[in-house]
LOPA-438044 format. One line per field, with one value per residue (C-alpha): residue in one letter; x, y, z. Coordinates in Angstrom, 1 decimal. Each point is the difference from the previous one (the first is absolute). Layout:
REM residues N
code	c(A, ...) .
X	c(X, ...) .
Y	c(Y, ...) .
Z	c(Z, ...) .
//
This chain:
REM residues 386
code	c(X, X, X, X, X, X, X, X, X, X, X, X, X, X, X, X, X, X, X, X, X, X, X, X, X, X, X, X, X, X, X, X, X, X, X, X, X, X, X, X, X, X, X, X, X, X, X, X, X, X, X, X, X, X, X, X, X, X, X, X, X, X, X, X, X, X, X, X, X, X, X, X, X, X, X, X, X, X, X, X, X, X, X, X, X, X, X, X, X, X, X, X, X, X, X, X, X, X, X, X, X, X, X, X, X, X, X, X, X, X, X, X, X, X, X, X, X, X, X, X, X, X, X, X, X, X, X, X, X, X, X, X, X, X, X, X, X, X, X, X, X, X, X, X, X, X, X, X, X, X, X, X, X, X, X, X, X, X, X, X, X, X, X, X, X, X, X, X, X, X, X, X, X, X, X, X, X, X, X, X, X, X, X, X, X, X, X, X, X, X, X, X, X, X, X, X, X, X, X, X, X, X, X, X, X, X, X, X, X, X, X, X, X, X, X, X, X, X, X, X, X, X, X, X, X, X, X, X, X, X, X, X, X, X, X, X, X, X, X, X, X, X, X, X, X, X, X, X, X, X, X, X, X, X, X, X, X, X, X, X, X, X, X, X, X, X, X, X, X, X, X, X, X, X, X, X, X, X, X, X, X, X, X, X, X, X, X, X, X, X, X, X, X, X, X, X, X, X, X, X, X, X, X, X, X, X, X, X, X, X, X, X, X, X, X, X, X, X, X, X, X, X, X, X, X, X, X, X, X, X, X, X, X, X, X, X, X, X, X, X, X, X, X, X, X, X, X, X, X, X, X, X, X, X, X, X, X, X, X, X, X, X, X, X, X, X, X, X, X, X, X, X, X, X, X, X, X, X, X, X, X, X, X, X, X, X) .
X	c(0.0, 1.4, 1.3, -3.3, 0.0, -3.0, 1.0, -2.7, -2.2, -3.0, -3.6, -1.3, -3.1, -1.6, -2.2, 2.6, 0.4, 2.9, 1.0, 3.5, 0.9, 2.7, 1.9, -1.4, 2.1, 2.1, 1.4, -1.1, -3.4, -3.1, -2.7, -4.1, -3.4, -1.0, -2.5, -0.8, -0.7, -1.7, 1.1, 1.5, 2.3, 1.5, 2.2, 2.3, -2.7, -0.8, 2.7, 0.9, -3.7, 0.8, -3.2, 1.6, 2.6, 1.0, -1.9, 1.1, -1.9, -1.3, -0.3, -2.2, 1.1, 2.5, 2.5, 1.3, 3.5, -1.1, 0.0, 2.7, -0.1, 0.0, 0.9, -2.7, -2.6, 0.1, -2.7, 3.2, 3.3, 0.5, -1.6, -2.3, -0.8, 2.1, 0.2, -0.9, -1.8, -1.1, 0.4, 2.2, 2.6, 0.7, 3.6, 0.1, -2.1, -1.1, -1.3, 2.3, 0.0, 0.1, 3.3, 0.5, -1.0, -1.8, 2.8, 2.3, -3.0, 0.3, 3.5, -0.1, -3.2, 1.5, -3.3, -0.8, -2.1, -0.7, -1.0, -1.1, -2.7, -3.8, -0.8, -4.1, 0.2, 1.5, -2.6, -2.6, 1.5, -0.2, -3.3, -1.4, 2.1, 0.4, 2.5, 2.9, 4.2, 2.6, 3.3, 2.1, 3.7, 3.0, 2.7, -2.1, -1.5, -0.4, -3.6, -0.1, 2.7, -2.7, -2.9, 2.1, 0.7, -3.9, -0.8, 1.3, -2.0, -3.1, -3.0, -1.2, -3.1, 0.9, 3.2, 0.5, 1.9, -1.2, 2.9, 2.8, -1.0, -0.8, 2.2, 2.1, -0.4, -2.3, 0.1, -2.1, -1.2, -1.7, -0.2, 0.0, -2.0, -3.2, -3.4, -0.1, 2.0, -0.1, 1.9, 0.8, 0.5, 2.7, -0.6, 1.4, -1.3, 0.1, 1.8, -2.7, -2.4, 1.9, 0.1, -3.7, -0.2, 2.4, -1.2, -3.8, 1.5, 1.5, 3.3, 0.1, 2.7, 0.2, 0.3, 1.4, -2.1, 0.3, -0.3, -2.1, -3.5, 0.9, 3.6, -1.9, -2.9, 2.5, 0.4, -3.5, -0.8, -3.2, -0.7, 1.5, 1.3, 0.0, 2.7, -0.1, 2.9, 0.8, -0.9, -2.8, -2.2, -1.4, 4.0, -0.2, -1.5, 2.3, -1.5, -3.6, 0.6, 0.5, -2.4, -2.3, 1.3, -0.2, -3.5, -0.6, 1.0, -2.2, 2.6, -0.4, 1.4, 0.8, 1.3, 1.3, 0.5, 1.7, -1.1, -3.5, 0.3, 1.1, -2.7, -2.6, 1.9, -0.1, -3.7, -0.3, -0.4, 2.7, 2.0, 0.7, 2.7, -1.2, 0.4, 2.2, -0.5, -0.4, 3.1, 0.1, -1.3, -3.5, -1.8, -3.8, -1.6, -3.5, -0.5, -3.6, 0.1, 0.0, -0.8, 2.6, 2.8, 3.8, 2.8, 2.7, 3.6, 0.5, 2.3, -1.2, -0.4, -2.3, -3.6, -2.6, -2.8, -3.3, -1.9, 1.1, -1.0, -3.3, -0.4, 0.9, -1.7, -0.9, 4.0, 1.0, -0.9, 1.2, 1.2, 1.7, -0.4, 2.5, -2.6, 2.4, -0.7, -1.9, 2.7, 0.0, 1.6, -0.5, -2.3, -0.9, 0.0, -3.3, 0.5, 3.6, 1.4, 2.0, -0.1, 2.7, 0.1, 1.9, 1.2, 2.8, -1.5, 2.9, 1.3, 3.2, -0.4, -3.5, -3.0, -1.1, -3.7, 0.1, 2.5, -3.3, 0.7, 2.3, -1.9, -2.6, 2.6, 1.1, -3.8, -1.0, 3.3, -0.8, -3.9, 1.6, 1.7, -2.9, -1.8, 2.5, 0.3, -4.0, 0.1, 2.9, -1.8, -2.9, 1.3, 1.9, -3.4, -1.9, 2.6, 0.1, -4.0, 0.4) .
Y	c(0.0, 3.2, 2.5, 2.4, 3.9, 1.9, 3.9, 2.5, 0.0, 1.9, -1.0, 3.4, -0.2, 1.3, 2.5, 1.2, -1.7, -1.6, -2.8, -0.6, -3.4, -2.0, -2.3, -3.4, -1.7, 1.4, 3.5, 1.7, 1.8, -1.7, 1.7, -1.3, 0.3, -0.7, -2.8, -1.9, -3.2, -1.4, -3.5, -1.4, -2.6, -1.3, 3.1, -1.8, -1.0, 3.4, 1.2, -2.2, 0.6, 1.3, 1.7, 2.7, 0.9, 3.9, 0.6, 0.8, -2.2, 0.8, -2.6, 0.4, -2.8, 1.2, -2.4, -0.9, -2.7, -1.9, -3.0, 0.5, -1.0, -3.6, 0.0, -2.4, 2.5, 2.1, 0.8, 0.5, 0.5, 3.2, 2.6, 2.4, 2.6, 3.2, 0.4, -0.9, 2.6, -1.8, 0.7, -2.4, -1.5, -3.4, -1.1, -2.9, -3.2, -3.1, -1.7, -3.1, -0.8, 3.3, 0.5, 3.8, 2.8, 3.3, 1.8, -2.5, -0.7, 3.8, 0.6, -2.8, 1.3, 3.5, 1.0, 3.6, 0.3, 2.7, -1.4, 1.0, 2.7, 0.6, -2.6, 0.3, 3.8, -0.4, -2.6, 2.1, 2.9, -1.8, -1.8, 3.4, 1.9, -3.3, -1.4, 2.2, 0.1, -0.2, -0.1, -1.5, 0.8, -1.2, 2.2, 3.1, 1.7, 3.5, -0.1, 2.5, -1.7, -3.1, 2.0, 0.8, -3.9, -0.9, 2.6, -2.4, -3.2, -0.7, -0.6, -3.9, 0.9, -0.5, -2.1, -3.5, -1.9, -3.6, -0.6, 0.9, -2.5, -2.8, -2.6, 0.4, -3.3, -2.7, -2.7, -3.4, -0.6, -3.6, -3.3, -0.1, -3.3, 2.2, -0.4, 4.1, 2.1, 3.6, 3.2, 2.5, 3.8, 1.0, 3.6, -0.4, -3.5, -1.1, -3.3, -1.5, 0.9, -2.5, -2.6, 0.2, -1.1, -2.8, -1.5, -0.2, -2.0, 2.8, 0.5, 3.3, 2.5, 3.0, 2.6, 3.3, 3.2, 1.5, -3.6, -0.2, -1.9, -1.9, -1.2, -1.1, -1.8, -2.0, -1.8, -1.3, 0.7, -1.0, 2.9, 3.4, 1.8, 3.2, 1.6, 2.5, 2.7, 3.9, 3.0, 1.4, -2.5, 3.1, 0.2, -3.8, 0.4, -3.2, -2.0, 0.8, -0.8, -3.1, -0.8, 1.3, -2.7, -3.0, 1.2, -0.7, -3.7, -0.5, -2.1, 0.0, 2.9, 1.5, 2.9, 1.3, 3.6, 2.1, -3.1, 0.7, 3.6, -1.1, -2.0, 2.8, 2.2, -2.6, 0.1, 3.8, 0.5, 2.9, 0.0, 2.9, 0.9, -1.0, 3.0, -2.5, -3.5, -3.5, -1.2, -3.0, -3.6, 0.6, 2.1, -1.3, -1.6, -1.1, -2.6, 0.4, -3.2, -1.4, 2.5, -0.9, 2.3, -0.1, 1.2, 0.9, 1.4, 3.1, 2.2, 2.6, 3.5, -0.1, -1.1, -0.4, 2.0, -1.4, 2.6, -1.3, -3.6, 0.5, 1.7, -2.8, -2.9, -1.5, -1.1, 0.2, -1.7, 1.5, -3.7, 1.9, 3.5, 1.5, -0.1, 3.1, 2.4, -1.8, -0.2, -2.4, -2.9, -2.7, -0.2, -2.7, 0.3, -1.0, -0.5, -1.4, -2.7, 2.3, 1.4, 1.8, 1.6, 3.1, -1.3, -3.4, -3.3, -1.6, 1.8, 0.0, 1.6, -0.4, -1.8, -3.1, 0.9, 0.3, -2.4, -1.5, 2.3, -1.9, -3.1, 1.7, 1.2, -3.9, -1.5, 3.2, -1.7, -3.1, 0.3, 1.8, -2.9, -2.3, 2.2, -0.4, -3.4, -1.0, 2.9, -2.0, -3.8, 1.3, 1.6, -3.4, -1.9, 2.2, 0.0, -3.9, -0.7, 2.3) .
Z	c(0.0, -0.9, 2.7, -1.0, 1.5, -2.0, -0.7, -0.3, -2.9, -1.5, -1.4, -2.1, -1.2, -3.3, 1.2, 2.6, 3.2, 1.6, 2.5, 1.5, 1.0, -0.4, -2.9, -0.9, -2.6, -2.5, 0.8, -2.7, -1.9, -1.5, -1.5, -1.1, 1.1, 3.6, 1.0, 2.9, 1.0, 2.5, 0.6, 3.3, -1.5, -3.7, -0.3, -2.4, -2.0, -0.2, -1.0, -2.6, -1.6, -3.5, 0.4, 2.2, -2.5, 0.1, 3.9, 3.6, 2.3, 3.2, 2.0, 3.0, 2.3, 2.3, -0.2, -3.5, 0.1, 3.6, -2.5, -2.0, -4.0, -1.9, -3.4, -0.6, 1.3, -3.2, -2.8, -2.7, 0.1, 1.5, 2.0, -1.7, 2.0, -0.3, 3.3, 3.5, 2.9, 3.3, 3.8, 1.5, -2.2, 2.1, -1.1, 2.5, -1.0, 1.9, -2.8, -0.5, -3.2, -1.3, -2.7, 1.4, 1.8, -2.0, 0.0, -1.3, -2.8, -0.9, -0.2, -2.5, -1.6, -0.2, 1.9, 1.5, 3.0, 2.8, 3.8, 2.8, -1.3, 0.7, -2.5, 1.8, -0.7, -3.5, -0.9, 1.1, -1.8, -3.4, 0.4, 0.3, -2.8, -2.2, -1.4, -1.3, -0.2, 2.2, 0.5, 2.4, 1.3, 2.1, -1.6, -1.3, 3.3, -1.3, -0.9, -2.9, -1.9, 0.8, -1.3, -3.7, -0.6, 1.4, -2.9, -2.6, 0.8, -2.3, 1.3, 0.3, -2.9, -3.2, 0.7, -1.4, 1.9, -0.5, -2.8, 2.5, 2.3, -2.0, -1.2, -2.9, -1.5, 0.0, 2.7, 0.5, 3.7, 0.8, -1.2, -3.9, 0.2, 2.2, -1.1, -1.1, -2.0, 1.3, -1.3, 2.4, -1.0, 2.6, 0.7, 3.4, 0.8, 4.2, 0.2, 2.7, -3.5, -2.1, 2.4, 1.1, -4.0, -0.1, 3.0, -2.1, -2.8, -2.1, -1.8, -0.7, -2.9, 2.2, -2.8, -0.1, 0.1, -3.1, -2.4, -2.5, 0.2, -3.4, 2.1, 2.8, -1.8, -2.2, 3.2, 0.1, 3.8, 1.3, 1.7, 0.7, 3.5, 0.3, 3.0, 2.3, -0.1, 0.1, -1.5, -1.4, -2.3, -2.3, -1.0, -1.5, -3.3, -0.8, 2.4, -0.4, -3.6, 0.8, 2.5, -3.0, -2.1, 2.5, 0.3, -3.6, 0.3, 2.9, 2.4, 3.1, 1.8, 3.5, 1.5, 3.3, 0.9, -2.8, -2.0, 1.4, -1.2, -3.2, -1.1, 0.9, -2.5, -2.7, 0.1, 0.2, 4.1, 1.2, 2.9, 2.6, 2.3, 3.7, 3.0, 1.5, -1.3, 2.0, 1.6, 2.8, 0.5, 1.9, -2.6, 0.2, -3.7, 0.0, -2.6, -2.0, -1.2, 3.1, 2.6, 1.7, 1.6, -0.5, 1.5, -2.5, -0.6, -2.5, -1.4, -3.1, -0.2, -3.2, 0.2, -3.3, -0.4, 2.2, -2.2, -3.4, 0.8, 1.1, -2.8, -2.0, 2.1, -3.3, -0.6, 3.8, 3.3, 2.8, 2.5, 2.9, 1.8, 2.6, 3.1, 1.4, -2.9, -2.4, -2.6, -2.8, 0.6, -2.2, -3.6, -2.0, -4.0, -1.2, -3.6, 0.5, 2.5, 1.8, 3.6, 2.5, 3.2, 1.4, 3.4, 0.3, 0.5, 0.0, 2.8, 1.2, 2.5, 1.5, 0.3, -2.5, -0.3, -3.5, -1.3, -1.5, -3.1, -1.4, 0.5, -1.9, -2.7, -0.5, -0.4, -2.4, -2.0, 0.3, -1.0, -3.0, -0.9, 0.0, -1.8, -3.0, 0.2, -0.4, -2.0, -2.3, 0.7, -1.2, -3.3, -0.5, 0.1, -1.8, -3.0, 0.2, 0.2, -3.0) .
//
C-alpha cells in the first residue's frame, strides 16, 4: 500500500461555487459534468461503468475505499469516470481478498479525486440547479485560473461519446456452439450485460459503435442488443441509423439505457436532457404488465419524451414508469419485435429484480426462430404437394 498523504485540492462548480477538500488519487486536474449517485456499495462497478464516461461523480456514502478494489469487480477495463468527489476517502481495507486499496487503484488509473467535502450540501446543490460542469484540482488552487480552464469544457448535450468508449474491433463472447446468435452494438457495453446473455444460451460478436448494419447482419445474428453508454443519443445519427435498419428486418431486438433512447429515436420519439438524471441502485420501476414493483439500479442523464409516445400509442406501449417521477422507463415496439428499458437489469451493482428481461429477450428470440422454421416446413410441403 502506498505511503498516501492527500494535499489540498479544489471542487469549482459551473455556476460558481467552490469546496476545499483534500487529494484523492492522482495529484493532478480533471474536468466533466457533475453527477451523483446514490448507492451504498459497488463503487468499482461504478466506476468502471462506461456509461459515466466524461462525469465527476458524487458519491453520497460517506465512506468510499473501506473495501478496497478487485480486478475482477469491474464493468470494463478501466475506470470511466473522470473523476471521483466523496466525503471520506477510506485508504485502509478489511476486505480480504481485495487486490488493493483505492488509492493504490487510482494512482494506477491516473484518477483525480477531492475528499473530505460537504458531499450532502454539494448534492443538494446540484439536485436543485441540475446537472452542470466542474472542475476539479490538486495542483491548481487559485480558483480564477480554475474558472478560465472550466470555460473550455463542452457541455454533456450534443456530445457523442459512445464511439470513444466502445471497442475498436470486433470480439466473440460465449460459446459458439449456443442455441442464439446475438450481435451486440458496443457503445459502451457493461460487462455483467454480456454475461447475463451468455449465461441464457447466447454467443454473442460484440461490435463496435460506429459498424455498419450490412457488417453486422452478414453475421446472421438472431437477434440484436442494443448497449447502454455516454453521451448524448440525439448526437448518434450513426446509431439510430441502424437501429432503423434492424427494424426493417424485424429481428428480435432489445435495448438498455442509451440503447433504450436509441430505439425511441429510430421510431421518431425525441429525447431531452434530465435536470439531474437517475443515478444509484434503489430507483423504484413499476412494471404495467405485471403491476408489480421493482427495485432497480441506473445511471443516464437523458430521458425520451413521455409526451411523444402517448402521442404515438398506436406504434408504442409504454411497459415500465419510474414510480419517483413518472419517467419512462421501458416501451415495447408494437409493430416490430423489439423492446428496451432505461434503467440496468443486469445490475452490477444492485438489486436482480429485473434480470427477467433478458429472459424475455431469449424467448422473444427463440419464438422467432420457430416461427421461421414452420414458416420454412410449411413452404417445403406446400411446394412438394404441389
Amino acid at each position: 500500500m502506498s505511503d498516501f498523504q492527500p494535499q489540498p485540492a479544489i471542487l469549482l462548480l459551473e455556476d460558481g461555487s467552490v469546496y476545499k477538500g483534500k487529494s484523492a488519487g492522482k495529484i493532478g486536474t480533471t474536468t466533466g459534468e457533475i453527477c451523483f449517485n446514490t448507492g451504498m456499495t459497488g463503487y468499482q462497478e461504478v466506476f468502471t461503468d462506461p456509461s459515466y464516461f466524461g462525469q465527476l461523480l458524487v458519491t453520497t456514502n460517506a465512506h468510499i475505499g473501506n473495501y478496497g478494489t478487485k480486478d475482477d469487480d469491474t464493468e470494463s477495463g478501466s475506470i470511466m469516470i473522470s473523476g471521483l468527489i466523496c466525503k471520506n476517502f477510506t485508504n485502509q481495507y478489511s476486505r480480504k481478498v481485495a487486490d488493493q486499496s483505492i488509492q493504490d487503484y487510482f494512482e494506477k488509473e491516473n484518477l483525480v479525486g477531492i475528499s473530505d467535502v460537504d458531499t450532502r450540501a454539494i448534492v443538494r446543490h446540484i439536485r436543485d440547479k441540475g446537472a452542470m460542469n466542474a472542475i476539479i484540482s490538486s495542483e491548481i488552487l487559485d480558483v480564477d485560473e480554475l474558472k478560465k480552464l472550466l470555460a473550455k469544457v463542452p457541455n454533456m448535450e450534443g456530445l457523442e461519446l459512445a464511439s470513444k468508449v466502445s471497442t475498436r474491433e470486433p470480439y466473440y463472447v460465449g460459446d459458439p456452439h449456443s442455441a442464439y446468435k446475438v450481435a451486440v452494438l458496443d457503445y459502451g457495453v457493461k460487462g455483467n450485460i454480456l454475461r447475463c446473455l451468455s449465461d441464457r444460451g447466447c454467443y454473442l460478436k460484440v461490435f463496435p459503435a460506429k459498424t455498419d448494419y450490412e457488417t453486422v447482419k452478414a453475421w446472421n445474428p438472431d437477434g440484436y442488443f442494443l448497449s447502454n453508454g455516454p453521451g448524448d443519443p440525439a448526437a448518434m445519427d450513426y446509431a439510430v441509423a441502424t437501429a432503423k435498419e434492424i427494424l426493417k428486418e424485424n429481428k428480435p431486438l432489445f435495448g438498455i439505457c442509451l440503447g433504450h433512447q436509441l430505439l425511441a429515436r429510430a421510431v421518431d420519439i425525441p429525447t431531452y436532457k434530465m435536470h439531474n438524471g437517475h443515478r444509484g441502485i434503489n430507483h423504484p420501476v413499476l412494471n404495467l404488465n405485471t403491476g408489480k414493483g421493482e427495485i432497480t439500479s441506473q445511471n443516464h442523464g437523458f430521458g425520451v419524451s413521455p409526451d411523444a409516445i402517448r402521442d404515438n400509442e398506436d406504434k408504442v406501449a409504454i411497459t415500465h414508469v419510474n414510480l419517483n417521477d413518472q419517467t419512462i422507463e421501458g416501451i415495447r415496439l408494437k409493430q416490430y419485435k423489439a423492446f428496451s428499458v432505461q434503467y440496468h437489469p443486469e445490475a452490477s451493482p444492485g438489486p436482480h429484480d429485473a434480470r427477467y428481461l433478458f429472459d424475455d429477450f431469449v424467448a422473444l428470440i427463440d419464438a422467432d426462430k420457430n416461427a421461421l422454421t414452420n414458416a420454412t416446413v410449411n413452404t417445403t410441403k406446400s411446394t412438394i404437394n404441389e
